[in-house]
C-alpha positions as CSV (number, residue, x, y, z in Angstrom):
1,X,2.3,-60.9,0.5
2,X,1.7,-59.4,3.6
3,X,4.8,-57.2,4.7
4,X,6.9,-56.7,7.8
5,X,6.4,-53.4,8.7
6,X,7.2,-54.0,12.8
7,X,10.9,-54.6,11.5
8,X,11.2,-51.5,9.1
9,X,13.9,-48.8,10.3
10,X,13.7,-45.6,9.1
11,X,15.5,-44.5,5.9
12,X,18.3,-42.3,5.8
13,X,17.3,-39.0,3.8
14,X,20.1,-38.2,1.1
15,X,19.4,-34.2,1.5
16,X,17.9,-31.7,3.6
17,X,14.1,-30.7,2.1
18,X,13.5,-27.4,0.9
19,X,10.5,-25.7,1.7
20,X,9.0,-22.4,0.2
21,X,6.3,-20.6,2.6
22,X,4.4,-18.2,0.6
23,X,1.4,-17.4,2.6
24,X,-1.2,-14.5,2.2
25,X,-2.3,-12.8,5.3
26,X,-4.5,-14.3,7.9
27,X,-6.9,-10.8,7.4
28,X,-7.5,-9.3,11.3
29,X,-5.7,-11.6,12.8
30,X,-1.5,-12.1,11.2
31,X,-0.1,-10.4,9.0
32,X,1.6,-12.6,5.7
33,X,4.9,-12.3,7.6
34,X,3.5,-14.1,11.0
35,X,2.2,-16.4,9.5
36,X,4.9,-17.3,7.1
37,X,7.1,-17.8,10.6
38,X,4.8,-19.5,12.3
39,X,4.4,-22.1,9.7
40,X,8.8,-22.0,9.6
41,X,8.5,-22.9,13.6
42,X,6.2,-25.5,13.2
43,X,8.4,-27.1,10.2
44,X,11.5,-27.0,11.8
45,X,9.9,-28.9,15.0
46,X,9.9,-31.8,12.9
47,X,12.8,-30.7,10.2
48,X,15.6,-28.7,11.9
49,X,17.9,-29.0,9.0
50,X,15.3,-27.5,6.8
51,X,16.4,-25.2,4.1
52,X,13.3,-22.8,4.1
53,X,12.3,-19.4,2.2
54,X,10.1,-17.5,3.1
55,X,8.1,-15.4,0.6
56,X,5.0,-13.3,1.8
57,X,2.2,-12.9,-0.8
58,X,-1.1,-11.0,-1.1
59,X,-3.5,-11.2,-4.3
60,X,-3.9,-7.1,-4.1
61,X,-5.7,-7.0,-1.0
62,X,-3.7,-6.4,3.0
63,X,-0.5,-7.1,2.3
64,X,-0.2,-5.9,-1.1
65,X,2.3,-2.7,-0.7
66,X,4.4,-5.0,1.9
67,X,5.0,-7.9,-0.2
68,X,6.2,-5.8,-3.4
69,X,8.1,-3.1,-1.6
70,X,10.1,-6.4,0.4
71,X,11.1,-8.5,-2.3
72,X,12.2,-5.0,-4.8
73,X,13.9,-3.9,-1.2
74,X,11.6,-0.6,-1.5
75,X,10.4,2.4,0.4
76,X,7.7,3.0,2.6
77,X,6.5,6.6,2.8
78,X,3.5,8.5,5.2
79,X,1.4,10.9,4.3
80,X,-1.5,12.5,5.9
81,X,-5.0,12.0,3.5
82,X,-8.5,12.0,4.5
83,X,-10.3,9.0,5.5
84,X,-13.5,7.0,4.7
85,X,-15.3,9.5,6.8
86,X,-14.1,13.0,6.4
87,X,-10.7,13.2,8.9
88,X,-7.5,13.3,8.6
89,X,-5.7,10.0,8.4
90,X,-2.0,8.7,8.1
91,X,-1.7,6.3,5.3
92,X,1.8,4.5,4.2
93,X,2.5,3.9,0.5
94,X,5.8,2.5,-0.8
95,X,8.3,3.2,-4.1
96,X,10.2,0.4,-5.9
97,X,12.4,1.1,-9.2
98,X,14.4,3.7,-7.4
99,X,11.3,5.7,-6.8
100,X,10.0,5.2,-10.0
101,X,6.5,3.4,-9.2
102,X,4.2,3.5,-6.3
103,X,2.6,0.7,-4.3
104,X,-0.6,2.0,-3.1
105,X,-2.9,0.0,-0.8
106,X,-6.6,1.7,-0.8
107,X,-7.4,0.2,2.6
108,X,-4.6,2.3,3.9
109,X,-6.9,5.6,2.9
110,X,-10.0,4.7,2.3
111,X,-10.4,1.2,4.5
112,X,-13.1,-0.6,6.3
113,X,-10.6,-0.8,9.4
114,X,-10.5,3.0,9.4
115,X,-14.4,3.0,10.5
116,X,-15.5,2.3,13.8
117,X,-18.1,-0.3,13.7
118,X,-20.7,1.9,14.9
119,X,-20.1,3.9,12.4
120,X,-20.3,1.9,9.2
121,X,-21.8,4.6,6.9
122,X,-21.1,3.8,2.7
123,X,-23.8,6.2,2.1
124,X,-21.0,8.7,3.1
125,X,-18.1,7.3,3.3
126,X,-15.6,8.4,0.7
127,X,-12.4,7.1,-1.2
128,X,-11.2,11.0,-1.5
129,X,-7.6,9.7,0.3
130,X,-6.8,7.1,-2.1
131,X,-6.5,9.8,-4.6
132,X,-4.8,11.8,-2.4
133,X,-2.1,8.9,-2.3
134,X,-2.3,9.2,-5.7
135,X,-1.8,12.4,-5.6
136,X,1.4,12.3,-2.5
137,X,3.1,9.5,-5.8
138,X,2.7,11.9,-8.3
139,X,4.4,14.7,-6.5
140,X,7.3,12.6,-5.6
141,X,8.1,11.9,-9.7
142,X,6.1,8.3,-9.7
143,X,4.7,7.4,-13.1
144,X,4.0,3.4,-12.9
145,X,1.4,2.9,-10.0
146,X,0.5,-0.6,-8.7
147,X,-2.9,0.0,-6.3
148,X,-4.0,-2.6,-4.7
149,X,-7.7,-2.5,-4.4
150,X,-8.7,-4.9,-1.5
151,X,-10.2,-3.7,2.4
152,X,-12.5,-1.2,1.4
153,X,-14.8,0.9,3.5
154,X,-16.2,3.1,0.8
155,X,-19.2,2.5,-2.1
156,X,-18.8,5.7,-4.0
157,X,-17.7,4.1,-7.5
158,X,-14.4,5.7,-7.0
159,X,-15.7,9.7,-7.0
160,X,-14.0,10.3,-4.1
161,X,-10.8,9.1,-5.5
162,X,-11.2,11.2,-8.9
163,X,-12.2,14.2,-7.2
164,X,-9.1,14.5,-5.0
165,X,-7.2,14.4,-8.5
166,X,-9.2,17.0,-10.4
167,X,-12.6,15.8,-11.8
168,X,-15.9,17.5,-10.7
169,X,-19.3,15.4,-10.1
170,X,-22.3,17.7,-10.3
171,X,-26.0,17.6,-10.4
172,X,-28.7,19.4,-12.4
173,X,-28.1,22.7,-10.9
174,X,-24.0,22.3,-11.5
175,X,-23.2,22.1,-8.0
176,X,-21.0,19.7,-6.5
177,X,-23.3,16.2,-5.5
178,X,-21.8,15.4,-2.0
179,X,-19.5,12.7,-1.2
180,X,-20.2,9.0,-0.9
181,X,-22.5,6.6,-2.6
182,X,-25.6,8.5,-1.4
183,X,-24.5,11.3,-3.6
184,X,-24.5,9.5,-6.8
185,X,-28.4,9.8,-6.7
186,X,-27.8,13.4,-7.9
187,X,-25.1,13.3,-10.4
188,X,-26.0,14.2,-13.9
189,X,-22.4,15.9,-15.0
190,X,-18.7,14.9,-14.6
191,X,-16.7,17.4,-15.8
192,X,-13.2,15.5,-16.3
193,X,-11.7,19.3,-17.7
194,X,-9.5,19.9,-14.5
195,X,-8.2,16.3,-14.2
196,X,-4.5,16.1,-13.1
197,X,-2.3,16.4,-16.2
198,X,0.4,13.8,-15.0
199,X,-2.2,11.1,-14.8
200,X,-2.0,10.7,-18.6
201,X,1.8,10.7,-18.9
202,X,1.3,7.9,-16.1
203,X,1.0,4.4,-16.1
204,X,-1.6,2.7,-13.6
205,X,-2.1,-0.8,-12.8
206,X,-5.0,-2.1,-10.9
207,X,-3.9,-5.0,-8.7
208,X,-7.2,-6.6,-8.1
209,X,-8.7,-10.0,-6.3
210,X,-12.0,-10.3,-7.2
211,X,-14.0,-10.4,-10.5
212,X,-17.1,-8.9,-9.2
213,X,-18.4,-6.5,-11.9
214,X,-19.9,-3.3,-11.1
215,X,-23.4,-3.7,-10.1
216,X,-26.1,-6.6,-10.2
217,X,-26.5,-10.0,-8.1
218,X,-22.2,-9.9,-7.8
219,X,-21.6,-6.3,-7.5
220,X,-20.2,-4.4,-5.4
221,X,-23.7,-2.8,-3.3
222,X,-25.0,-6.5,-2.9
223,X,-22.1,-8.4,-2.4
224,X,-19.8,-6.4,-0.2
225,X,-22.2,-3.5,1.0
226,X,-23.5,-5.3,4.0
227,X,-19.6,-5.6,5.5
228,X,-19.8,-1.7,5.1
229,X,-22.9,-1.2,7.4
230,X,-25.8,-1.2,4.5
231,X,-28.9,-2.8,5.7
232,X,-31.0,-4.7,2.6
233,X,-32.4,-1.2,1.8
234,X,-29.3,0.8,1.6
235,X,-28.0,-2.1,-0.4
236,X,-30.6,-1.5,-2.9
237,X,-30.2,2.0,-3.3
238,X,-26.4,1.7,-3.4
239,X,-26.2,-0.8,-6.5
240,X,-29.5,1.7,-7.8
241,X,-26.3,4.5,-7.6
242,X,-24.3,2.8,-8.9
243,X,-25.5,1.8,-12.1
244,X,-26.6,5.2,-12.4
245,X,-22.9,6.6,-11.9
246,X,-21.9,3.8,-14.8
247,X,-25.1,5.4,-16.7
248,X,-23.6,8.6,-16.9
249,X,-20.0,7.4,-17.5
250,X,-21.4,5.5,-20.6
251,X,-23.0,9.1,-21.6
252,X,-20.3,11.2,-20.9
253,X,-17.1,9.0,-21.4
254,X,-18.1,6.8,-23.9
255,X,-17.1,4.0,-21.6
256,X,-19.3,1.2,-20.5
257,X,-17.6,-0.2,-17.1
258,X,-20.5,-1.7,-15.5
259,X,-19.7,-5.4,-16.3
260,X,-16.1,-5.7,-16.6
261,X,-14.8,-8.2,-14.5
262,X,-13.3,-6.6,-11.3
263,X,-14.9,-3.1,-11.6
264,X,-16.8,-3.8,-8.8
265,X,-14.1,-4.0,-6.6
266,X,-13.5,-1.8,-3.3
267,X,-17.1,-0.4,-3.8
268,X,-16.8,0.3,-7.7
269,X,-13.4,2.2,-7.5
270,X,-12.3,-0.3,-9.9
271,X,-14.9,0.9,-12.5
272,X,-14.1,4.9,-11.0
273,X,-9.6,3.8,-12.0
274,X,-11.0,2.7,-15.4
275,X,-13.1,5.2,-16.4
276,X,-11.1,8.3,-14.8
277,X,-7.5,7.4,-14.7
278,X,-7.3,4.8,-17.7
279,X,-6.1,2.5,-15.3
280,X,-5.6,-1.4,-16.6
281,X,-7.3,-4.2,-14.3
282,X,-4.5,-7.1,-13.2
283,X,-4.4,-10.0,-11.2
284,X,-3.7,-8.8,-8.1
285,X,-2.1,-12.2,-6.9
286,X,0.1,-11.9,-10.0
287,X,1.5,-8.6,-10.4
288,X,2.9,-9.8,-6.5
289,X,4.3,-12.7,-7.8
290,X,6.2,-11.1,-10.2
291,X,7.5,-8.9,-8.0
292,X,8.5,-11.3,-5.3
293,X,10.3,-13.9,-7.9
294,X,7.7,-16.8,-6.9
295,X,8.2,-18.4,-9.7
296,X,12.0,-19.0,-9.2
297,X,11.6,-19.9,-5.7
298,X,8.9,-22.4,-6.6
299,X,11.4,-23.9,-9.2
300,X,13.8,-24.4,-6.4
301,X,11.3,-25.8,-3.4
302,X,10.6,-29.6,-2.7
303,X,7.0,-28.3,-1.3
304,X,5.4,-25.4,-0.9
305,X,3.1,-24.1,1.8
306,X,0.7,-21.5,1.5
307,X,-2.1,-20.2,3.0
308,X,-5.2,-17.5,3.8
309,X,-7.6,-16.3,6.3
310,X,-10.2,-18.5,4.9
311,X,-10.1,-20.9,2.4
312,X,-13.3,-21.6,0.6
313,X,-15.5,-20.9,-2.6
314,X,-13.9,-17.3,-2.9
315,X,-10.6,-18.8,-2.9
316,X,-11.2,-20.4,-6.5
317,X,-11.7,-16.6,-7.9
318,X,-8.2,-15.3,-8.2
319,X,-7.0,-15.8,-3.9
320,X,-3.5,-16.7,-3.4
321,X,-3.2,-20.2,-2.8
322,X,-5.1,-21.2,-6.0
323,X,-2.3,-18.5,-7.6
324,X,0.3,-20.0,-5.9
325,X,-1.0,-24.0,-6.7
326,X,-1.5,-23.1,-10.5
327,X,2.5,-21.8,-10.3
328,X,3.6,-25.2,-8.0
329,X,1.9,-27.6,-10.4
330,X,3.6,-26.1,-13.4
331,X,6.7,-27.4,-12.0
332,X,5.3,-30.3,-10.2
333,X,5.8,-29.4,-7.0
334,X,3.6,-30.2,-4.1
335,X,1.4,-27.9,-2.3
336,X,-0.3,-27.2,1.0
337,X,-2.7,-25.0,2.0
338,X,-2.7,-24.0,5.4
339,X,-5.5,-22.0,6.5
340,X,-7.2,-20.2,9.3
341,X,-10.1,-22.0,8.6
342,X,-11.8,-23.8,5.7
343,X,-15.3,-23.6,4.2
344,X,-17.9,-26.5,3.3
345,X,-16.4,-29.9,1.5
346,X,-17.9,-28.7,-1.8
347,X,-15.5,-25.7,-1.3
348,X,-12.5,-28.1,-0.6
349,X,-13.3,-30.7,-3.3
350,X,-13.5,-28.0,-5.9
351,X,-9.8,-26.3,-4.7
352,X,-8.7,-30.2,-4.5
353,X,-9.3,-30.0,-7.9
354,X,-7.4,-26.7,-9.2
355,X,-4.3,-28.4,-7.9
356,X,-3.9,-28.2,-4.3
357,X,-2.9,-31.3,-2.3
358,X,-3.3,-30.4,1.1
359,X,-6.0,-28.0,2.6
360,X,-5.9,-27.8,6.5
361,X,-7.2,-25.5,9.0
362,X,-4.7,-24.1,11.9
363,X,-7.2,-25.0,14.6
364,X,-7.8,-28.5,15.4
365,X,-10.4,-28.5,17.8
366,X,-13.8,-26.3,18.5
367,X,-13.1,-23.2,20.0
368,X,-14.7,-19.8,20.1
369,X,-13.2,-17.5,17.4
370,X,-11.8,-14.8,19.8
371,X,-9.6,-17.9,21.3
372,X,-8.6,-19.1,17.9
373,X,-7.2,-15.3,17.1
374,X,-5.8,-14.8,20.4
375,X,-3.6,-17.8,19.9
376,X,-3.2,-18.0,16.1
377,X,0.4,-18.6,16.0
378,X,1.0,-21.3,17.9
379,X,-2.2,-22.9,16.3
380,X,-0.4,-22.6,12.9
381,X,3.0,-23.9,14.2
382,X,1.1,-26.7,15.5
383,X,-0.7,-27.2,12.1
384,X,2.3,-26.9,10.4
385,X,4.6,-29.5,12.3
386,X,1.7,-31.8,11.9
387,X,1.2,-31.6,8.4
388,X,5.1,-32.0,8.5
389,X,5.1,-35.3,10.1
390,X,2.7,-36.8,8.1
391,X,4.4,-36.1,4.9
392,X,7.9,-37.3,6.5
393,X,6.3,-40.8,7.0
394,X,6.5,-41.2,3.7
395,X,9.8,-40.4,2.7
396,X,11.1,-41.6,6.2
397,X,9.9,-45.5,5.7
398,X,9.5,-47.5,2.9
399,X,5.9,-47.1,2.5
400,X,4.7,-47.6,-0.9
């Protein structure tokens, strides 16, 4: 039977929706925060008597020391380190558990944003700062570290980082091999003697959001070295480095690091936490989660909204909004993933299926990139009331 819809009138809803907004980071463009209010502006264009939270997430990559340090209502501290290319730099950390543990993001010491792009050098670039943070968390009475390990600039397997914290990388001759993952070339000794003491009474979690291992088709030289200015040559020679480095870690460590899943994260200073500091690889998207109570705010949201820079392929391996639609469907709650853009329909049909309902992109017509960052919020509070509005036809008519 054919129905009358040109006589329907709108239903009257019973409550007001709740919405959880647990975005990552739009990377170079909004932070987790902007975005989550964006999307809240858009909402509440269609839904004024909303009840919305707001939870910013990151999977262990920009956003990472925010995220944790907001929800355990933490501290942010500066200290001065040395950056990817030899000077000084001022990079923030935070402390949660009344000072207890340290949120450490390497990008803050050892990023690709800290390099001009006519500079772009990982032959020489250096993760040195990051254990300097280390270091700076130490000093202050920290033993439980959480380091995030996304927005590198550096490809030295994590040398850099150990050295600043005691260990020594020589060559044939015993001298010091320079810095960088041009330097790994000549390393034939690490000498682990004058490692800082309070790293073993220390606990030191790797919040991490790929699975790349160490070195091969996936690893860190081929996959992320040309971000970090290496030409198809340097490339070569920087995964020929590194499996040298993990060579002489098998010799003398005992520790074969070269294939575990995320050691090939932040040029290799996954594999340099594991093998130097004992660290423990994590889900980066997780250890946030926990610390921001998603779960309980999932529990208590009609639908959920979240969201990243891009969504695509990469987004199945571990990204927030796959983290965040695994959590949602648990408890059968909806979930939408608004993005700054989206990838190829294989890309989308394979996310469709890990439990996402919704994938948009904030921009809804062609325009050159530098327009669609310039005006990135009102794009996503436009997305987001539109998305809005399409679910509230539903529940708003009798449409079955």
């Amino acid at each position: 039977m054919k129905r009358d819809v040109a006589n329907r009138v709108p239903r009257e809803q019973s409550q007001s929706m709740k919405v959880l907004i647990a975005p990552d980071s739009y990377k170079g463009c909004l932070s987790a925060e902007q975005v989550a209010a964006s999307m809240e502006r858009g909402i509440r264009d269609v839904l004024p008597e909303a009840e919305i939270m707001k939870v910013p997430i990151a999977d262990g990559g920009e956003g990472t020391v925010r995220a944790i340090v907001e929800a355990a209502s933490g501290r942010y501290r500066q200290v001065e380190v040395t950056g990817p290319l030899g000077a000084p730099v001022n990079a923030q950390f935070g402390t949660i558990d009344e000072g207890g543990t340290a949120v450490i993001e390497i990008a803050a010491a050892s990023g690709l944003t800290l390099v001009p792009s006519g500079k772009l050098n990982p032959l020489a670039a250096t993760s040195r700062g990051t254990g300097e943070l280390i270091r700076a968390a130490l000093d202050i009475g920290c033993r439980k570290l959480i380091v995030g390990l996304g927005g590198s600039g550096t490809n030295d397997g994590g040398m850099g980082m150990a050295r600043a914290l005691g260990i020594r990388f020589l060559d044939e001759r015993g001298e010091e091999v320079p810095d960088g993952g041009g330097g790994l070339q000549r390393l034939c000794q690490i000498d682990v003697s004058g490692l800082d003491v309070r790293i073993m009474d220390s606990e030191i979690v790797i919040a991490c959001d790929v699975t790349n291992p160490l070195v091969g088709p996936r690893g860190a030289s081929i996959v992320f070295g040309p971000q970090k200015g290496a030409d198809p040559e340097t490339v070569q020679l920087l995964d020929h480095n590194l499996a040298h480095l993990s060579h002489v870690i098998c010799r003398e460590l005992g520790l074969e690091v070269s294939h575990v899943p995320g050691a090939g994260a932040a040029g290799g200073l996954g594999a340099g936490m594991l093998a130097f500091l004992s660290a423990r690889m994590a889900s980066g998207f997780e250890v946030v989660a926990n610390a921001a109570g998603l779960e309980r705010w999932i529990l208590w949201a009609d639908v959920v909204f979240t969201g990243e820079g891009r969504t695509d392929g990469q987004t199945s391996l571990g990204k927030t909004p796959v983290g965040v639609a695994k959590l949602a469907k648990q408890r059968g709650k909806p979930i939408v993933c608004l993005s700054g853009g989206i990838g190829p329909s294989s890309d989308i049909a394979l996310l469709y299926g890990l439990g996402i309902d919704v994938i948009a992109g904030a921009t809804q017509s062609p325009m050159p990139l530098e327009a669609a960052i310039a005006n990135a919020p009102d794009l996503v509070c436009h997305a987001a009331a539109s998305i809005m509005r399409t679910m509230t036809i539903w529940s708003k008519y009798d449409i079955r």
